[in-house]
C-alpha positions, -999 to +999 in steps of 0.1 A: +116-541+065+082-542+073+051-527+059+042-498+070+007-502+070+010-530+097-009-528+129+002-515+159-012-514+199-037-487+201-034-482+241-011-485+265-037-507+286-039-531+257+001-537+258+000-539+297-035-564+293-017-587+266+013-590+288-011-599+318-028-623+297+000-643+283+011-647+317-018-650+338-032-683+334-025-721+343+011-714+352-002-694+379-038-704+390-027-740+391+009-745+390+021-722+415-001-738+441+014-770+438+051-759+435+047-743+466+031-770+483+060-798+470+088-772+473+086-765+512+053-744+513+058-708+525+094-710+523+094-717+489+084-680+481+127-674+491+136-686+459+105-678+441+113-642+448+150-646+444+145-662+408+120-633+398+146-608+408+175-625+392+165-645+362+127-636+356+127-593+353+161-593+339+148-617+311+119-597+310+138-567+299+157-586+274+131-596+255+110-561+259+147-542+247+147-570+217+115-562+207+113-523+209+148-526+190+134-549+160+101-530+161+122-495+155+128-514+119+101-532+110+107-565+126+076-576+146+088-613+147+120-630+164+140-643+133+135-607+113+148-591+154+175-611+155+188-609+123+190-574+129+199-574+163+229-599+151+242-598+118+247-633+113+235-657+086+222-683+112+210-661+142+180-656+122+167-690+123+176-694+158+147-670+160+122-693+148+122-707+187+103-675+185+078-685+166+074-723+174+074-717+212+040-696+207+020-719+179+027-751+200+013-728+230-016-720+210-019-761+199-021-771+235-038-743+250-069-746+225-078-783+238-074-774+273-095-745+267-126-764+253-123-787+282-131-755+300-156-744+278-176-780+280-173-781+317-186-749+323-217-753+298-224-788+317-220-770+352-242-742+338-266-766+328-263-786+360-251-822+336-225-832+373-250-815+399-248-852+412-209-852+413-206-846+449-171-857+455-137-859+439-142-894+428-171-891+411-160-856+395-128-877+384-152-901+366-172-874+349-145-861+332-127-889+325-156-900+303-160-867+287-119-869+280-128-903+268-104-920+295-134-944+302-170-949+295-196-938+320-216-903+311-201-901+274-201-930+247-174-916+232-153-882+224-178-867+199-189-840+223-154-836+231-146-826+197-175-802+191-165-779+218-127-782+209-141-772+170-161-748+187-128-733+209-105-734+179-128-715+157-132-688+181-095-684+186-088-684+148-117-654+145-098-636+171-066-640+158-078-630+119-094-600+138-062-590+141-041-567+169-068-543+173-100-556+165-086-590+182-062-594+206-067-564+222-104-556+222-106-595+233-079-588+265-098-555+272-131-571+280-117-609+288-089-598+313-112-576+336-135-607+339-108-629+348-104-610+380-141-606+384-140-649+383-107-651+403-122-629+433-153-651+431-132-683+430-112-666+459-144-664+479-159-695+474-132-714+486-122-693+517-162-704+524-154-739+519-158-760+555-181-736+567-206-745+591-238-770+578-217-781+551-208-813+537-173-815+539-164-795+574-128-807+569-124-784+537-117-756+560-097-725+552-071-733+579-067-768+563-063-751+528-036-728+536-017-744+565-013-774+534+004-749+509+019-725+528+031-739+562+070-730+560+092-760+555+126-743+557+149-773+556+135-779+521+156-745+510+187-773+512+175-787+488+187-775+452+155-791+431+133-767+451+153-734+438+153-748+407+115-755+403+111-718+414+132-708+389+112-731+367+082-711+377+092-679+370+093-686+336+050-700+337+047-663+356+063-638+331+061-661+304+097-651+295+118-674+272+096-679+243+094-650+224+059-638+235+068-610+252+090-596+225+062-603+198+043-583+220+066-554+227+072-547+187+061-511+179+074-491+147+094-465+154+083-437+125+111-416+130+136-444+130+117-461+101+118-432+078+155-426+088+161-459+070+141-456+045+156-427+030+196-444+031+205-454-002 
């Protein structure tokens, strides 16, 4: 069992935001992109759309159905669910997928995310206002990764915005469901659409007249990612990298989404409770 003084989602919108946020991210502002463009451009929304009605919202269910189930007795986690979804003395540590999928997430995710952070305060601050092109852009940031000299002598600046990231997540995640996760997906998920419609913007400007690079063009953009390729929909790798995808879009398959449906049941809870 659980304890009953755990916390719990306070709203609705904070379930639906958390959702949004463990799948909105690199999978799909980056990822997608570039799957599409390998995997026969417009044509490969076919099996995109045939692998999120067949693999990605089935799976989706599964792990929202596990998760309401363990959360009706005071299982929030994937070993404790499946130990009582399965009574088997092994099933529960088959869970633990559960738990590692998520904490190596969190590893990864935290450097990538001061590399955000540091690129954003040097942008702020104007530090690669002289980085007009992709080469020189490579450079910077290969120095601040500390893949070659050049702007940085070495990876100590590096490090204090990772230190600086990490803390930050670890405040959040002490804060706990209410005062952390979800008060943090209320205000940081809202903004994320505020910065993808602004992202949107700037590059369907890009190529405009006067500017720089007149070959950056909208028409360019686009007719690159998603001119059809249909032949490519013979090809099995391509319906298997959109199944691929589907799994960066939901972010099905490792345990986040059932973590994040858990919800105690009272009446089922107190039902138990009371058996001898």
């Amino acid at each position: 069992m659980g304890d009953e003084t755990r916390e719990q989602w306070t709203s609705r919108l904070g379930v639906i935001l958390a959702v949004a946020g463990s799948a909105i991210g690199l999978g799909n502002f980056l990822r997608f992109p570039v799957q599409a463009a390998k995997n026969g451009g417009g044509a490969f929304m076919i099996p995109y759309l045939v692998a999120l009605l067949l693999l990605g919202i089935p799976l989706m269910w599964i792990e929202w159905t596990v998760g309401r189930y363990g959360g009706a007795f005071g299982h929030s986690t994937a070993p404790g669910m499946f130990h009582k979804l399965w009574r088997n003395p092994v099933i529960k540590y088959f869970g633990l997928i559960g738990i590692f999928g998520p904490v190596v997430i969190f590893i990864y995710y935290t450097y990538i995310e001061s590399w955000t952070l540091g690129y954003a305060f040097f942008s702020l601050f104007g530090e690669y206002s002289q980085a007009t092109d992709q080469g020189a852009m490579k450079d910077f940031l290969q120095s601040y990764q500390g893949l070659k000299g050049g702007h940085f002598s070495g990876l100590a600046v590096a490090y204090i915005f990772f230190l600086v990231t990490f803390l930050l997540n670890c405040w959040i995640v002490f804060r706990g469901i209410t005062k952390g996760i979800e008060w943090l997906c209320k205000w940081a998920m809202p903004a994320l659409f505020v910065i993808g419609i602004v992202l949107a913007v700037r590059v369907l400007t890009l190529g405009a007249p006067g500017s720089a690079h007149p070959e950056w063009n909208v028409a360019n953009g686009l007719g690159f990612m998603w001119n059809p390729d249909f032949a490519a929909l013979q090809d099995a790798n391509v319906w298997l990298a959109a199944a691929g995808q589907i799994f960066f879009t939901l972010s099905v398959g490792i345990g986040i989404a059932l973590t994040i449906a858990w919800r105690r049941r009272r009446d089922i809870w107190d039902r138990t409770e009371a058996q001898p």
